[in-house]
N, C-alpha and C positions, 0 to 999 in steps of 0.2 A: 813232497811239496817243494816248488823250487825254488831257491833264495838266493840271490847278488848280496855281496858286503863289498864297498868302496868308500874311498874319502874324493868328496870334492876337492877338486883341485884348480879350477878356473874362481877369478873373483866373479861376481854374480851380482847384479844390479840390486839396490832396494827392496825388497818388500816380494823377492823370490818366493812363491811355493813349493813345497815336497812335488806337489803331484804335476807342476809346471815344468820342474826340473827334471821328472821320469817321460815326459811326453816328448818334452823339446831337445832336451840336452842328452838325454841318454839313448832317446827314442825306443824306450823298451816295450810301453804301451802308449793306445792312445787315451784320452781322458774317460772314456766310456770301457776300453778294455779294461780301466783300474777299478772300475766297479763291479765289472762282471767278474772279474778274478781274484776279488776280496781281499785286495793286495792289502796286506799291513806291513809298519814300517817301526824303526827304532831308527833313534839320532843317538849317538854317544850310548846306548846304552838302555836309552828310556823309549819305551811304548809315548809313541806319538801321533795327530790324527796327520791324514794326508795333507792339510793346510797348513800345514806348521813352514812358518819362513826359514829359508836354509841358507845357508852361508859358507863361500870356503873354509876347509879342514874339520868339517863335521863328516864325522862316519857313517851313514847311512847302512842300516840292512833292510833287505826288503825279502818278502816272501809270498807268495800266492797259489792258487790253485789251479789246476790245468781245467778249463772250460769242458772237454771232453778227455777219455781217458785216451792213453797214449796206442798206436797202434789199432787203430777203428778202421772195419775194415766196412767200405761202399757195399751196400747191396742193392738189388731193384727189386723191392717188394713190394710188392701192390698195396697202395691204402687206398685209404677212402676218403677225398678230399671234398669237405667243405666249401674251404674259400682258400685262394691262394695268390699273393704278389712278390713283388721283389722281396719284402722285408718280412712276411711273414706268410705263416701255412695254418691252418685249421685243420682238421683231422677226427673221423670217427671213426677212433683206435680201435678195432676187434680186440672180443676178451681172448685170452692168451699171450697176443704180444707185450712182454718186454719193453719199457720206454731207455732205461737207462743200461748199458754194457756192464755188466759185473761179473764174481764168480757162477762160470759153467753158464752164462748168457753172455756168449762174448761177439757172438754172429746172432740175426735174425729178429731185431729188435729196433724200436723207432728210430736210436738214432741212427746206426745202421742203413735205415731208408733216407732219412733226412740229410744224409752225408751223398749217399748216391745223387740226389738230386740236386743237390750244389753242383757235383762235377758232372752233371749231365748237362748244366745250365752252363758254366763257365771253364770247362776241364777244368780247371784245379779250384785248390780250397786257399785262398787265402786268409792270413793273421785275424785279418776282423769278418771272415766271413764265414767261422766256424758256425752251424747250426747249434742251437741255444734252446733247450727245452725247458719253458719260464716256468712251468708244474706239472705236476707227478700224477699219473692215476695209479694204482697196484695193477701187477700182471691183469689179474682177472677179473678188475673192474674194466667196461668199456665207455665207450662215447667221447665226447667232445673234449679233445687237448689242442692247446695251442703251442706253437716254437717259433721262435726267431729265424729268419736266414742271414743275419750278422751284429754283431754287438751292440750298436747304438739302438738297434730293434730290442733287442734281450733286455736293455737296460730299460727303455720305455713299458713294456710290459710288465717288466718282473719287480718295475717300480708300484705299478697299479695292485700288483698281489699283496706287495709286502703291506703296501698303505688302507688294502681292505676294500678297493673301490670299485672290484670287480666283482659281480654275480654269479654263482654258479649254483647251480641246479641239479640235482641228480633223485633218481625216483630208485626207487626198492623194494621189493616183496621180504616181507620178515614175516619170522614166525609169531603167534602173537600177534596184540592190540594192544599199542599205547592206553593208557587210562584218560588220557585226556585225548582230543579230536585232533589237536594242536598246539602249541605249546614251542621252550626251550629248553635244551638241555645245556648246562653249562657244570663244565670240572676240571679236574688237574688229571691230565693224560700225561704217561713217562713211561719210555721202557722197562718191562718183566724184567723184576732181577732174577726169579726163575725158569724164565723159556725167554733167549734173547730174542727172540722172532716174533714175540708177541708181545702188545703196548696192553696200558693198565688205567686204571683210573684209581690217583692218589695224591695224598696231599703234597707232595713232594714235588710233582709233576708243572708243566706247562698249561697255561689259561686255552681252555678248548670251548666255544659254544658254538652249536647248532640249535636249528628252529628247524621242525617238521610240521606236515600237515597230514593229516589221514586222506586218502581219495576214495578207497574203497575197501572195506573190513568185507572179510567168508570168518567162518568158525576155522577158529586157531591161524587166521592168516591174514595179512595189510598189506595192500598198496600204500606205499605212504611219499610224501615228496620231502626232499630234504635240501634244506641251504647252511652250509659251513658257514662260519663268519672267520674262521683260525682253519689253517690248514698243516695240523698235525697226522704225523703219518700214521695211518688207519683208522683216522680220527673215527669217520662215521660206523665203524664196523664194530667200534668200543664203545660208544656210544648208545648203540641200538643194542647193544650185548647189555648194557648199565640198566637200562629201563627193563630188561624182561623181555625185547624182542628181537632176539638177534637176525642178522638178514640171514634168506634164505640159501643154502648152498654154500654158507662160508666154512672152509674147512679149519680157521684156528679158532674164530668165537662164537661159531653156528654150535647147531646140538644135533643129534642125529632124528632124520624126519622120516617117518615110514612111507606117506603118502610118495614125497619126491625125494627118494631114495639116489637117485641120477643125477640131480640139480646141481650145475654151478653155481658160483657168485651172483646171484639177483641185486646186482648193483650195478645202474649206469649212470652216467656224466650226460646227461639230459640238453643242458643249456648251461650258453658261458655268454655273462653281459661285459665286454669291454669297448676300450677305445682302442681300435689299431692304429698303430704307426702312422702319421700323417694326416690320421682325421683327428676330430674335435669331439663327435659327440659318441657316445655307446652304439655297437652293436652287436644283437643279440645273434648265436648263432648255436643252431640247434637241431639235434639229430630225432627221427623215427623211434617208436619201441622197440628194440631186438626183439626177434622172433622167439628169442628162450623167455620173455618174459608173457606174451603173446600167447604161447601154448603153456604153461602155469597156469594165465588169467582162464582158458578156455575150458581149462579141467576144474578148475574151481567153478566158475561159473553153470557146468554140467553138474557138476556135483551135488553144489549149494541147491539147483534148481529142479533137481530129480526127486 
């Protein structure tokens, strides 16, 4: 993580801020890049918020997070674009890709593409022009994600996720039938202290609630549509594991199914209601069924009706 330590050393007008004093006098960010990079700060010692007034011969440390990992390497990967302007992209992710660069995913993943496309638009990447992916699907969930193409974008968006104000949608085949048609599920999700790679439902944990709807019940099987209100990582996949119906195809909280023995992840990103960049009111943007859920519905539907 990267962190500056300095003492002011100019006198400074009245009623100076931290986060006034990083923008203008040090010009290290700009006021939007201190939010996207989570900067926090100590004066003399003490944890302090960005608004704290600052004064000559106060110590300042500062520390933050790199927006994208370091060393990202441009690729031109074909996606699949929704909607797309200056300030922002829509995207219906194929399952398999990767959204963020990690271990052993270091090439071949969203952001990856989203970096190409900057320098395809402007040959280079400038400070505030890093692509900014505002949320997460998993590798193998698909559909509709949105990202930034520069920080004051990031911060608009990822302001609406944090505040709740966005919709999103996503539909799933599980195994199982909810007991009820529709309904909420609400609990304390937190990472397995037995298997780091899988999340839990425990008292211990963070406030998680979803509302689903049933669309269409076969014997031992549901279309069912789902809306997050908290966007914990795997939220919905523990979730539908909690009630008794885990989704189809998931290889850490699925069960093993005879019928679709082959099945990936039956989980997609359906529909995402927000406000982009520069409007005012909601738009809704939203993908097709994938064809893997399409041929599931098809064999049930022969099945059920043989």
């Amino acid at each position: 993580m990267p962190c500056l330590s300095l003492v002011i050393e100019d006198q400074l007008s009245a009623g100076f801020r931290l986060d006034r004093f990083i923008s203008e006098k040090l010009n290290l960010f700009s006021r939007s890049q201190i939010k996207v990079r989570n900067l926090k700060a100590k004066i003399n010692g003490k944890d302090i918020k960005l608004s704290r007034i600052v004064k000559k011969g106060d110590l300042i440390e500062l520390n933050w997070i790199e927006t994208q990992p370091a060393g990202i390497i441009p690729q031109d990967i074909p996606l699949e674009i929704i909607y797309e302007d200056k300030n922002c992209i829509v995207i219906n992710k194929e399952q398999g890709m990767v959204v963020h660069p990690g271990a052993g995913n270091r090439q071949n993943t969203l952001a990856n593409a989203l970096y190409f496309k900057i320098l395809n638009k402007s040959g280079e990447i400038t400070e505030s022009e890093r692509p900014g992916i505002v949320h997460r699907l998993d590798k193998d969930t698909s559909g509709i994600i949105i990202a930034a193409f520069n920080d004051e974008a990031h911060v608009f968006l990822a302001d609406q996720f944090k505040a709740r104000k966005t919709i999103k949608t996503y539909i799933s085949i599980v195994q199982g039938a909810p007991k009820e048609k529709k309904g909420r599920i609400e609990t304390f999700i937190t990472r397995d202290q037995r298997d780091r790679k899988r999340f839990t439902v425990s008292p211990g944990g963070r406030t998680a609630l979803t509302f689903y709807k049933v669309i269409k019940s076969w014997k031992n099987y549901s279309l069912v549509l789902l809306r997050p209100r908290t966007g914990r990582t795997h939220q919905l996949r523990v979730h539908m594991r909690h009630i008794g119906c885990p989704v189809l195809g998931d290889p850490i909280y699925g069960k093993t199914d005879k019928m679709f023995t082959d099945a990936s992840l039956m989980l997609h990103s359906k529909k995402l209601a927000i406000i982009i960049p520069g409007g005012t009111e909601q738009r809704v943007f939203s993908s097709e069924m994938p064809l893997r859920f399409l041929n599931v519905i098809e064999k049930l539907n022969r099945i059920n009706n043989g």
